[in-house]
Every structure is written in C-alpha cells, then in structure tokens.
SERO-732489 format. One record per residue: residue in three letters; x, y, z of N, C-alpha, C in turn; residue number from 1. Coordinates in steps of 0.05 Angstrom, whole numbers, padded with zeros to 5 digits, m for minus. Atoms other than C-alpha are relative to their C-alpha. Layout:
N
<r numi="ALA" n_x="X" n_y="Y" n_z="Z" ca_x="X" ca_y="Y" ca_z="Z" c_x="X" c_y="Y" c_z="Z" voro="NUM"/>
...
// end
This chain:
133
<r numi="UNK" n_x="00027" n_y="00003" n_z="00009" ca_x="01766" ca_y="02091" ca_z="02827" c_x="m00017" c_y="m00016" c_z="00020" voro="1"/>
<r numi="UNK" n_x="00013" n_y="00007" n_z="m00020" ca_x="01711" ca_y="02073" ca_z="02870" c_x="m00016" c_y="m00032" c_z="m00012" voro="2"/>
<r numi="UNK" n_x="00009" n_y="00029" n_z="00010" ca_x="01691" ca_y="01994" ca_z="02869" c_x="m00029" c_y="00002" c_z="m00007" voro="3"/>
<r numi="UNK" n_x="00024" n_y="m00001" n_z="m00003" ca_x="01622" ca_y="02006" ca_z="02845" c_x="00001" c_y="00011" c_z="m00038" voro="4"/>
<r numi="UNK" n_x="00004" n_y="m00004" n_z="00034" ca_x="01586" ca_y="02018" ca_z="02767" c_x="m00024" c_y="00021" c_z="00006" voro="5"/>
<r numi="UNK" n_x="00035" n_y="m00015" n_z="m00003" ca_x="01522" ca_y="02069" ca_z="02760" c_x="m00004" c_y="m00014" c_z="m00025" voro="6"/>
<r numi="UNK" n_x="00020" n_y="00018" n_z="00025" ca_x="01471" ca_y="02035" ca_z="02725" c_x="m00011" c_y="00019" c_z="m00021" voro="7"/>
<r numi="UNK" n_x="00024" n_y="m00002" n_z="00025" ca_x="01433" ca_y="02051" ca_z="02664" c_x="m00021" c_y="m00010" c_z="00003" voro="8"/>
<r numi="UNK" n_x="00022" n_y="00007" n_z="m00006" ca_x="01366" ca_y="02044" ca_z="02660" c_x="m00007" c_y="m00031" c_z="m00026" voro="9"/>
<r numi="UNK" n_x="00002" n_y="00020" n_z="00012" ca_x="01372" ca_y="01992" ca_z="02602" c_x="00010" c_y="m00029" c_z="00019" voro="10"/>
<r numi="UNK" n_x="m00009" n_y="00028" n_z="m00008" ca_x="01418" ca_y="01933" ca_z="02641" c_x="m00023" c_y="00003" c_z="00029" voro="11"/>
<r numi="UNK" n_x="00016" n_y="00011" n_z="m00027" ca_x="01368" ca_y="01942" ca_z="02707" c_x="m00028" c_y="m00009" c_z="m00014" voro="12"/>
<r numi="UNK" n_x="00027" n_y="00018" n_z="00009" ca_x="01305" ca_y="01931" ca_z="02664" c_x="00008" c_y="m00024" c_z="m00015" voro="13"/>
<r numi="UNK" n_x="m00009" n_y="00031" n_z="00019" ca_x="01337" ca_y="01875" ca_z="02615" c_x="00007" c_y="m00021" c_z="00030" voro="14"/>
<r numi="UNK" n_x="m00003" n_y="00027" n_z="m00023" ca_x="01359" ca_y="01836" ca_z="02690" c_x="m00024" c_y="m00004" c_z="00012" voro="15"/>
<r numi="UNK" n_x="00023" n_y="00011" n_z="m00012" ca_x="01283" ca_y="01830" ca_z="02707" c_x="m00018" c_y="m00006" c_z="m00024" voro="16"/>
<r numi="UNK" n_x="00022" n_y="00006" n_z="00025" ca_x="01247" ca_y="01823" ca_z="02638" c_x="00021" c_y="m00029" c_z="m00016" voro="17"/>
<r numi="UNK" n_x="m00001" n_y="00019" n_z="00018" ca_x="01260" ca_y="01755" ca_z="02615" c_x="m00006" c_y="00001" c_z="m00035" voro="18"/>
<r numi="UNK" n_x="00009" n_y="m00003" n_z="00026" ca_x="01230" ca_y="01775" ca_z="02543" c_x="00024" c_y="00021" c_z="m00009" voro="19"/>
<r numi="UNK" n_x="m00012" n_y="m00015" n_z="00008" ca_x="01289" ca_y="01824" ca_z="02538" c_x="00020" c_y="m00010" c_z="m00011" voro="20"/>
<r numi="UNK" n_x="m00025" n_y="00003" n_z="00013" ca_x="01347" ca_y="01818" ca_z="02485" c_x="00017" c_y="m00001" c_z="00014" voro="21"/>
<r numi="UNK" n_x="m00024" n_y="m00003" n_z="m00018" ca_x="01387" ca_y="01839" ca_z="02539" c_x="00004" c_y="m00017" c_z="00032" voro="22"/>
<r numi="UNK" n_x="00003" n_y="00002" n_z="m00031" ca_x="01367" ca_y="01800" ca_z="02601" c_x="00022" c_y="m00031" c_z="m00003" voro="23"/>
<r numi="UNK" n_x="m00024" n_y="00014" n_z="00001" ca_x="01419" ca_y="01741" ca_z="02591" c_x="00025" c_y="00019" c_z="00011" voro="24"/>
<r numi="UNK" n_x="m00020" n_y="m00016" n_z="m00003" ca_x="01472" ca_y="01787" ca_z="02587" c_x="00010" c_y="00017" c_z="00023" voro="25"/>
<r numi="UNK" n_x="00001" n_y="m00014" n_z="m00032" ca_x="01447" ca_y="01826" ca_z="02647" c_x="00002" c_y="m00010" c_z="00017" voro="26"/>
<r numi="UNK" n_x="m00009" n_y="00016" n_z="m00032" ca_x="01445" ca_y="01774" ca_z="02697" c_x="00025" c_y="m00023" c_z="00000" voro="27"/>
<r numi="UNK" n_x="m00026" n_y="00020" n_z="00004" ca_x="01505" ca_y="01745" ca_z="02668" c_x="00025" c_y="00027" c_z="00016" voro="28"/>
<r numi="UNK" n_x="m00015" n_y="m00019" n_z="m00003" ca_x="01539" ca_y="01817" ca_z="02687" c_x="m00002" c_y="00006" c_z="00024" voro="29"/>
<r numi="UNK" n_x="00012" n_y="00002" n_z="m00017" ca_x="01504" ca_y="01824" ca_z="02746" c_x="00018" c_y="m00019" c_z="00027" voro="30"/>
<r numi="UNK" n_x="m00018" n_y="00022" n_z="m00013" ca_x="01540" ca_y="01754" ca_z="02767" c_x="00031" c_y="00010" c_z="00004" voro="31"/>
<r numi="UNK" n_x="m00032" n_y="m00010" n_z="00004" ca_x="01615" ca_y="01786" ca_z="02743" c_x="m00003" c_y="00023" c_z="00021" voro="32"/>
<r numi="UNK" n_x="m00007" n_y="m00026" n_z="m00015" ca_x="01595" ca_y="01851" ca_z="02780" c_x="00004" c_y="m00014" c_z="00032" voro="33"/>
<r numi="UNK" n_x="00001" n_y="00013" n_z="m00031" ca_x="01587" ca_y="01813" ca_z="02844" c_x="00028" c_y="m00018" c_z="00006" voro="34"/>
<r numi="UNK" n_x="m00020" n_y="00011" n_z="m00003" ca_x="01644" ca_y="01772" ca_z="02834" c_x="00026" c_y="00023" c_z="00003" voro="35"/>
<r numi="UNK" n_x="m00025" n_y="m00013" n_z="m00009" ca_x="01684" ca_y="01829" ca_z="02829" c_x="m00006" c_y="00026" c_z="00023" voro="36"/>
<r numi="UNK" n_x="00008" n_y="m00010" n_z="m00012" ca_x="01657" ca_y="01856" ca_z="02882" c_x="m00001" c_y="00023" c_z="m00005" voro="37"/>
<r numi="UNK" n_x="00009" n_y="m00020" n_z="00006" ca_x="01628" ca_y="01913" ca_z="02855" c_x="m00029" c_y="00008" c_z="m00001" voro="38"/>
<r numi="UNK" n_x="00030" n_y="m00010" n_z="m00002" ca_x="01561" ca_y="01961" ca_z="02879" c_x="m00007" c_y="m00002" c_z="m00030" voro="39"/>
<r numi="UNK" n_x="00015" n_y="m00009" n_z="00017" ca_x="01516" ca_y="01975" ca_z="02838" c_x="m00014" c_y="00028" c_z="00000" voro="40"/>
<r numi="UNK" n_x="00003" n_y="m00017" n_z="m00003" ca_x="01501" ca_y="02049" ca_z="02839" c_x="m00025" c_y="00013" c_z="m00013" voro="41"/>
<r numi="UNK" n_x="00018" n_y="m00008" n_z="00019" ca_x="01437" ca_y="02065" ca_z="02816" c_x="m00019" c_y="00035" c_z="00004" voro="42"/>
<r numi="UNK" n_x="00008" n_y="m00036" n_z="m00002" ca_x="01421" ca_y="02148" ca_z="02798" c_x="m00032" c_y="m00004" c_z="00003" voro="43"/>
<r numi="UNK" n_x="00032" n_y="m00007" n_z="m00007" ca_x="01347" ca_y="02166" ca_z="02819" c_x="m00011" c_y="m00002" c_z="m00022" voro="44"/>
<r numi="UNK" n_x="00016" n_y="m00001" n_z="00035" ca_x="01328" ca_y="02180" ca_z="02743" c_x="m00006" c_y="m00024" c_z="m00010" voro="45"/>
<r numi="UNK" n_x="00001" n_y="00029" n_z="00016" ca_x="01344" ca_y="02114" ca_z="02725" c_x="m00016" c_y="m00018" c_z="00014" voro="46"/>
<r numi="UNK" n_x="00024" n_y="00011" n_z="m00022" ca_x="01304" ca_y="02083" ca_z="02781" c_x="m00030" c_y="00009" c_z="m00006" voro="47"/>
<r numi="UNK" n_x="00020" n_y="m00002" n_z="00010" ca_x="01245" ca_y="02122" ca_z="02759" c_x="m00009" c_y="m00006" c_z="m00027" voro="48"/>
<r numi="UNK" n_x="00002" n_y="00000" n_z="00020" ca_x="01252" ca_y="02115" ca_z="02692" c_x="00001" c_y="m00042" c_z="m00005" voro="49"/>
<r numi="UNK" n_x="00000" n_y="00037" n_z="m00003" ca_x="01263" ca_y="02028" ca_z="02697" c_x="m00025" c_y="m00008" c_z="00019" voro="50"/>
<r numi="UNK" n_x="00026" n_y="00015" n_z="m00012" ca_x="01206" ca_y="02025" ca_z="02749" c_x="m00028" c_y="00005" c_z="m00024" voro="51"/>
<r numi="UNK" n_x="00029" n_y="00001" n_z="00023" ca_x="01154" ca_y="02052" ca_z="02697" c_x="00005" c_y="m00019" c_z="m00023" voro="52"/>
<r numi="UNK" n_x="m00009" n_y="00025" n_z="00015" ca_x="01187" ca_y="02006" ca_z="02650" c_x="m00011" c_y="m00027" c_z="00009" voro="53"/>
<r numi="UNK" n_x="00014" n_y="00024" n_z="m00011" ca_x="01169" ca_y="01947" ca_z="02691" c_x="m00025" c_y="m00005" c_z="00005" voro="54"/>
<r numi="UNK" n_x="00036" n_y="m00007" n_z="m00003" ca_x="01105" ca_y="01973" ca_z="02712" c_x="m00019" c_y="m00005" c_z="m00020" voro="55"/>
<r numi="UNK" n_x="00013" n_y="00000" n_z="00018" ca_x="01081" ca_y="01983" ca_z="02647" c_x="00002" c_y="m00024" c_z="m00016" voro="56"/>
<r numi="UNK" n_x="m00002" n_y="00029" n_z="00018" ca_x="01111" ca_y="01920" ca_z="02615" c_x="m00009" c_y="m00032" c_z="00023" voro="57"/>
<r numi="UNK" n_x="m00002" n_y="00021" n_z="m00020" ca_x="01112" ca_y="01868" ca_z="02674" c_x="m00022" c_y="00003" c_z="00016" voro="58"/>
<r numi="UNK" n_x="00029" n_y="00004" n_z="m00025" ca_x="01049" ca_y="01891" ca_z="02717" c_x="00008" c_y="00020" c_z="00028" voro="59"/>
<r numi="UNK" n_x="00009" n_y="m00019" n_z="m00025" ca_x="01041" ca_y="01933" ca_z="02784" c_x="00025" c_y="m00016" c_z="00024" voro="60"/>
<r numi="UNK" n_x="m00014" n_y="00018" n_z="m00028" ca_x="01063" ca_y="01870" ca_z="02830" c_x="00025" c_y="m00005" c_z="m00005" voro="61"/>
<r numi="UNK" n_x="m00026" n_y="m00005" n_z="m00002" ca_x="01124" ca_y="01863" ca_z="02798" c_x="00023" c_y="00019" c_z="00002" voro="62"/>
<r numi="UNK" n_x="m00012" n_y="m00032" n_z="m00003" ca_x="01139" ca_y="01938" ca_z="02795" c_x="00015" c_y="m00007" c_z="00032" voro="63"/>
<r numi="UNK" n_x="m00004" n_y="m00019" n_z="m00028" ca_x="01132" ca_y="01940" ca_z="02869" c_x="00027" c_y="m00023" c_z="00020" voro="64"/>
<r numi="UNK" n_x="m00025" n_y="00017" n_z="m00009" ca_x="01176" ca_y="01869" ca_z="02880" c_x="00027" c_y="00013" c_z="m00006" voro="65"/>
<r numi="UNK" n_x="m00018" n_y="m00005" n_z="00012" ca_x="01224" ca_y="01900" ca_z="02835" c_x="00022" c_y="00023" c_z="00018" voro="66"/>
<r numi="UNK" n_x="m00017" n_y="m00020" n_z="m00015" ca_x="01230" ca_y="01964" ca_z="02870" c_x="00003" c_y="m00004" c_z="00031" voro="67"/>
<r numi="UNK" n_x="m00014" n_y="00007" n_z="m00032" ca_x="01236" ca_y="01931" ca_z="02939" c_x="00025" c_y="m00017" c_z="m00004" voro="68"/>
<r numi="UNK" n_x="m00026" n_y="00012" n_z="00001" ca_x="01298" ca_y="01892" ca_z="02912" c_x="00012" c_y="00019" c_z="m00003" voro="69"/>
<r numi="UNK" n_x="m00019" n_y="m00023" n_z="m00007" ca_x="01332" ca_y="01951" ca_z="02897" c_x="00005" c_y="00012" c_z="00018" voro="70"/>
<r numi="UNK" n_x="m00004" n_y="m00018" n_z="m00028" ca_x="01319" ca_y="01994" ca_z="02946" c_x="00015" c_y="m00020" c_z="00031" voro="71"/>
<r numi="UNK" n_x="m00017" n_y="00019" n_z="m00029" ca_x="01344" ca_y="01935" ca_z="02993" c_x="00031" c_y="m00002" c_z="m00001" voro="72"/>
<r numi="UNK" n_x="m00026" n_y="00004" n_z="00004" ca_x="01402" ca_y="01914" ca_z="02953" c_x="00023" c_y="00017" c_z="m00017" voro="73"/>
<r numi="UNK" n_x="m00015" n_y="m00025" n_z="00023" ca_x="01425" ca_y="01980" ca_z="02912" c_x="m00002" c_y="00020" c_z="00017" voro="74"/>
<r numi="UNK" n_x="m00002" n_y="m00033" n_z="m00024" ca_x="01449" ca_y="02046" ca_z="02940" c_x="m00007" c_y="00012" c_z="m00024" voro="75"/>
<r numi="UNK" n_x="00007" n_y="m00015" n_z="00007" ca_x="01421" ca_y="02106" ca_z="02908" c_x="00009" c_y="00029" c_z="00001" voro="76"/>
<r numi="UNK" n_x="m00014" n_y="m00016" n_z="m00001" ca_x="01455" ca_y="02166" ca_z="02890" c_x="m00026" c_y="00027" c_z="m00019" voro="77"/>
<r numi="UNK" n_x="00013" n_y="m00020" n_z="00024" ca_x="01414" ca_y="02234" ca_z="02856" c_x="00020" c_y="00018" c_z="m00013" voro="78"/>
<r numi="UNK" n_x="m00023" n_y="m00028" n_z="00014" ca_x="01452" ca_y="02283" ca_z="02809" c_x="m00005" c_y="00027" c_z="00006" voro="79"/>
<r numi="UNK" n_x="00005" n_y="m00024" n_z="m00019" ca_x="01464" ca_y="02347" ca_z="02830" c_x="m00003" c_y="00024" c_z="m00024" voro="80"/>
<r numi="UNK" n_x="00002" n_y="m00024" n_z="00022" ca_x="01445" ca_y="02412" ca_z="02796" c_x="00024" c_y="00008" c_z="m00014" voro="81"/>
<r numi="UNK" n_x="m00022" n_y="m00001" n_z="00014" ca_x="01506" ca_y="02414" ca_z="02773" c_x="00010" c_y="m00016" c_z="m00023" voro="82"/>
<r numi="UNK" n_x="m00001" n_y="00032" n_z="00019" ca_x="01512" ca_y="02344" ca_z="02735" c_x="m00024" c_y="00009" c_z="m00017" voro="83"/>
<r numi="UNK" n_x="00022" n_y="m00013" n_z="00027" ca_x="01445" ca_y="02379" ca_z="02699" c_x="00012" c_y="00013" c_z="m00017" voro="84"/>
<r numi="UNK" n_x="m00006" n_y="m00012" n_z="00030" ca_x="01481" ca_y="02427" ca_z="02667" c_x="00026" c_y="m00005" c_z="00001" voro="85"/>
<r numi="UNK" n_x="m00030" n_y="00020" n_z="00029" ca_x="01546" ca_y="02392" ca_z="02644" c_x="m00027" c_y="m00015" c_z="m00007" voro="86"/>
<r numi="UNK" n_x="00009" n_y="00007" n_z="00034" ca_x="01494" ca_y="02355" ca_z="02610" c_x="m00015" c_y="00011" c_z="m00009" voro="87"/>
<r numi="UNK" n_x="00003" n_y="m00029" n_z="00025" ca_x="01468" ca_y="02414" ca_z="02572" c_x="00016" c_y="00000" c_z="m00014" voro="88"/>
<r numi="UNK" n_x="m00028" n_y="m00016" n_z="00015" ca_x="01532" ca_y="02435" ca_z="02564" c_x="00014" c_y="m00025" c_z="m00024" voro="89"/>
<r numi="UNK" n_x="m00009" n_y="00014" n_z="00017" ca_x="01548" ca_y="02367" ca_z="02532" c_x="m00018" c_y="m00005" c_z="m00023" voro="90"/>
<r numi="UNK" n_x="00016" n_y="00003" n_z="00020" ca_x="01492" ca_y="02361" ca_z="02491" c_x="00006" c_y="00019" c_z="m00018" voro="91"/>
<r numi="UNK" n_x="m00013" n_y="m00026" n_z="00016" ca_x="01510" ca_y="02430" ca_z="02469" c_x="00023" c_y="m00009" c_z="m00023" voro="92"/>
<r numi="UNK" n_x="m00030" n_y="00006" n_z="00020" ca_x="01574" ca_y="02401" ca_z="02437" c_x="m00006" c_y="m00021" c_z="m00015" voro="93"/>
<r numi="UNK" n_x="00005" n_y="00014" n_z="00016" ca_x="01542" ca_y="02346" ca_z="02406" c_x="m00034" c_y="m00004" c_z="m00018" voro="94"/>
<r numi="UNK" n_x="00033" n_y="m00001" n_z="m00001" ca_x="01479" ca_y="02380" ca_z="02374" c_x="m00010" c_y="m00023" c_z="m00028" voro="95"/>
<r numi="UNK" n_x="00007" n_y="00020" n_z="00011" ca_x="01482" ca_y="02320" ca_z="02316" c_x="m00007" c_y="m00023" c_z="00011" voro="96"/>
<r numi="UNK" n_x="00006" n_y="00024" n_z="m00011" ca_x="01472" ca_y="02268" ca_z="02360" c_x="m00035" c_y="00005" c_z="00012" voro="97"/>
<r numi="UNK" n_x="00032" n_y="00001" n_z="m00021" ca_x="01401" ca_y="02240" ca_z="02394" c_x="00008" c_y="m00017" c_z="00028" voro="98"/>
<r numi="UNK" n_x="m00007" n_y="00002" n_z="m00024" ca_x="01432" ca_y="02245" ca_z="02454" c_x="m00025" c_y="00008" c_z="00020" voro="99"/>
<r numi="UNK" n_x="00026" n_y="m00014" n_z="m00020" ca_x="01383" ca_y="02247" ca_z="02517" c_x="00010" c_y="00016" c_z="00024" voro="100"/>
<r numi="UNK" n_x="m00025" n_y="m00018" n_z="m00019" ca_x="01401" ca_y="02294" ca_z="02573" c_x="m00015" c_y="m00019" c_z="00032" voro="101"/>
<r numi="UNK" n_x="m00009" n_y="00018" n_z="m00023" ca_x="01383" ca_y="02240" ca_z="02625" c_x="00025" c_y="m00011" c_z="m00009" voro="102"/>
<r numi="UNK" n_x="m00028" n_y="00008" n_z="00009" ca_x="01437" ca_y="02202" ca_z="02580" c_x="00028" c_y="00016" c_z="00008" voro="103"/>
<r numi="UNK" n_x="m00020" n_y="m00023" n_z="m00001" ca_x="01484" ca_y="02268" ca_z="02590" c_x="00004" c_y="00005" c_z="00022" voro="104"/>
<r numi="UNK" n_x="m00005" n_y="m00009" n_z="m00031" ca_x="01469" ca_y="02276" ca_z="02662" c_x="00015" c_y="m00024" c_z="00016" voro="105"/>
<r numi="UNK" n_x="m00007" n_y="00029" n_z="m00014" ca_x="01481" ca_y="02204" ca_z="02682" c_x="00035" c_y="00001" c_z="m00013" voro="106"/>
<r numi="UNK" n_x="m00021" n_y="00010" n_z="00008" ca_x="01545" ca_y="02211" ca_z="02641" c_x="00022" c_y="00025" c_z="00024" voro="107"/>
<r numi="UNK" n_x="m00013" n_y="m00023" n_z="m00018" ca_x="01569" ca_y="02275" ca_z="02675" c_x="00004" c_y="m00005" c_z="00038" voro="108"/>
<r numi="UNK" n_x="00002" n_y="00009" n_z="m00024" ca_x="01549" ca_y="02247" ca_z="02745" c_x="00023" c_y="m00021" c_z="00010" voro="109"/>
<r numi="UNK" n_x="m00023" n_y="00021" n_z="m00011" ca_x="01593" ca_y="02187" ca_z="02736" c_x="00029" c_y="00007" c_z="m00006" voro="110"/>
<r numi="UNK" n_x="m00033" n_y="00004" n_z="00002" ca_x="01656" ca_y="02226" ca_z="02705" c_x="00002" c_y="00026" c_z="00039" voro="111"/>
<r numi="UNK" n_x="m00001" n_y="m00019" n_z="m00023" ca_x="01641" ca_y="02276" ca_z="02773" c_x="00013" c_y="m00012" c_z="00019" voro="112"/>
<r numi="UNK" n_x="m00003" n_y="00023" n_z="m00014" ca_x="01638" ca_y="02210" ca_z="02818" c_x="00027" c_y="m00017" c_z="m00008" voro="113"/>
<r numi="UNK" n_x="m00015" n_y="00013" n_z="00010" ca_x="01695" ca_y="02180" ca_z="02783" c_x="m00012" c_y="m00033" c_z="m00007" voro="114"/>
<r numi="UNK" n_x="00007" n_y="00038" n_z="00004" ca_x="01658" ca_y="02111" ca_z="02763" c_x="m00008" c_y="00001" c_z="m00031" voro="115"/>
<r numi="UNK" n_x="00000" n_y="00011" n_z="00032" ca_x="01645" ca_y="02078" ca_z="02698" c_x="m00037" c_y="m00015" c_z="00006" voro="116"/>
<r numi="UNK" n_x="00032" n_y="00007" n_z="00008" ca_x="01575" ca_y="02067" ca_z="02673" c_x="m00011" c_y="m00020" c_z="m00006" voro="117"/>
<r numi="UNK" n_x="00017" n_y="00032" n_z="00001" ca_x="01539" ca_y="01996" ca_z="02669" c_x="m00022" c_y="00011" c_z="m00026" voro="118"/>
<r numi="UNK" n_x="00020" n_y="m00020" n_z="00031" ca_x="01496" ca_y="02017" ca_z="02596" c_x="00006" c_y="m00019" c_z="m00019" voro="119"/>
<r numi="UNK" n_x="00004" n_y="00008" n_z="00025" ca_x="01482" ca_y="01987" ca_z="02530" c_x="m00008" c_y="00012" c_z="m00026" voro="120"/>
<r numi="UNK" n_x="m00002" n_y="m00018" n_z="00020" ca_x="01479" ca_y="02047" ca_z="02505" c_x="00022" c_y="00021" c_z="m00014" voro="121"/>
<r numi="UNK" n_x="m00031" n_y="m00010" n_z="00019" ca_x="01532" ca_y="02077" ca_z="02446" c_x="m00002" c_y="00026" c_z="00008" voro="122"/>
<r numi="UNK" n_x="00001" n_y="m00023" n_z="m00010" ca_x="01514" ca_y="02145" ca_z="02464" c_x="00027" c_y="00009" c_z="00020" voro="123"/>
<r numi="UNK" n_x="m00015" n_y="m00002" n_z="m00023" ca_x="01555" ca_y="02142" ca_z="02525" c_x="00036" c_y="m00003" c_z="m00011" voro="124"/>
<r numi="UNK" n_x="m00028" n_y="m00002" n_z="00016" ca_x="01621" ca_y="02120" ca_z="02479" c_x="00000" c_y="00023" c_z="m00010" voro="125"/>
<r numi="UNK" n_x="00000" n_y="m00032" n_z="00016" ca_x="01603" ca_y="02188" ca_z="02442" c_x="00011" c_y="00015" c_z="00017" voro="126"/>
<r numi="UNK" n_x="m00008" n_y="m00022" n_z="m00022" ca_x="01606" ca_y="02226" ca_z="02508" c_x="00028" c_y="m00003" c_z="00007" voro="127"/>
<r numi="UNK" n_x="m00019" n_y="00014" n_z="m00014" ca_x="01670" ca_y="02180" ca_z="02519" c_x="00004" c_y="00007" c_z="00030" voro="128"/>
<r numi="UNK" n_x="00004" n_y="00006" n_z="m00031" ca_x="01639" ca_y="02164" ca_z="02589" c_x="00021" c_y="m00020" c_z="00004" voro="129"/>
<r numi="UNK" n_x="m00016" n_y="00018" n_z="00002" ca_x="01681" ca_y="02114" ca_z="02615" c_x="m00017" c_y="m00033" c_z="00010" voro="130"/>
<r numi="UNK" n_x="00019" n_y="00033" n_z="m00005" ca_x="01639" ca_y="02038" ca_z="02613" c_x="00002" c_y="m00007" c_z="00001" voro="131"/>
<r numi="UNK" n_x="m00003" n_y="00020" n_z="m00018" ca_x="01640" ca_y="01987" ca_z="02648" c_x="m00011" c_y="m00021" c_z="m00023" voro="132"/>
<r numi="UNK" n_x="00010" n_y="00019" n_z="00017" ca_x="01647" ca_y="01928" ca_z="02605" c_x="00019" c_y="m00022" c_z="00003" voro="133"/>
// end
C-alpha cells in the first residue's frame, strides 16, 4: 500500500476553518499523518469542492492562501473516466443510500490506487472504502 491517504473534502476544510466541529481533530490528524510519514493525496474534485468552501465561508484571501498551501505542499491526483463509472456502478448497488457520486468516485479512485481515504464521512464505510483512521 502506498504511504499516502486521499483526502476528503470534509478533513481539508475542517484543518483551515477554526469554527469547524472538525478542525481539532483535523490538525490533530494532519500531525499523526506527518508523523507517519504519510502524503496527503488530494483528488481534483475535492480541491474544487473545499476551495469554494473556504471561499465562501472564510473570504477570497484566504481561499487563495489556502490554495497556495496545497498546491505547494499536496500532490494532486484527478480520477479517470473510469473511477466515474465504478461510481455509477456503485451508486447503482446502493440506490437506498444518499450517496454522492463525487463520494463514489473518490471511493473507487482510492480502491483503483490502492490507498485508504482520510473522510468523516459514513458513506464511505457503506461503500466499505478502506479509511484511514
């Protein structure tokens, strides 16, 4: 397995929003990931989908601080048309759930990649992604 987590778009906005339930937790994980020397892998979706997050909650200037820390200190991976549809195909199998198909793509990407998912979201136990915890 490759030393590295793909992020979720929840633990990268909870490690810059102080007001978040989750931002303890995140830069407490953040600290463990680094200790065990492990990337941080962050999918394109989730990068766009956490910068408008910031943008819209935190302001412009810290959007654009935010996204020059990443882009400095995070590698960036996109999913491939392929990782789209496995997650169709998994949503397909779970049409009771409010599963999202970025949720489904991001999950399919990391069992493709072989890595485990950095998330705070249960969804991903449904898909039984494998998560980084």
């Amino acid at each position: 397995m490759i030393r590295a987590v793909l992020a979720d778009t929840g633990p990268l906005y909870a490690a810059i929003d102080r007001d978040d339930a989750d931002h303890r937790r995140a830069r407490s994980e953040l600290v463990r990931l680094a200790r065990e020397k492990r990337n941080v892998i962050v999918p394109c979706p989730a990068l766009l989908e956490a910068h408008r997050l910031v943008m819209r909650r935190l302001g412009n200037q810290v959007a654009s601080s935010w996204l020059d820390e990443v882009l400095r200190t995070g590698s960036l991976v996109n999913p491939s048309l392929e990782d789209y549809l496995e997650g169709v195909r998994r949503l397909s199998v779970l049409p009771d759930q409010t599963i999202t198909l970025f949720d489904a793509t991001l999950a399919a990407l990391a069992g493709r990649l072989k890595m485990q998912v950095w998330t705070y979201d249960h969804h991903f136990d449904v898909m039984r992604a494998d998560v980084w915890r």
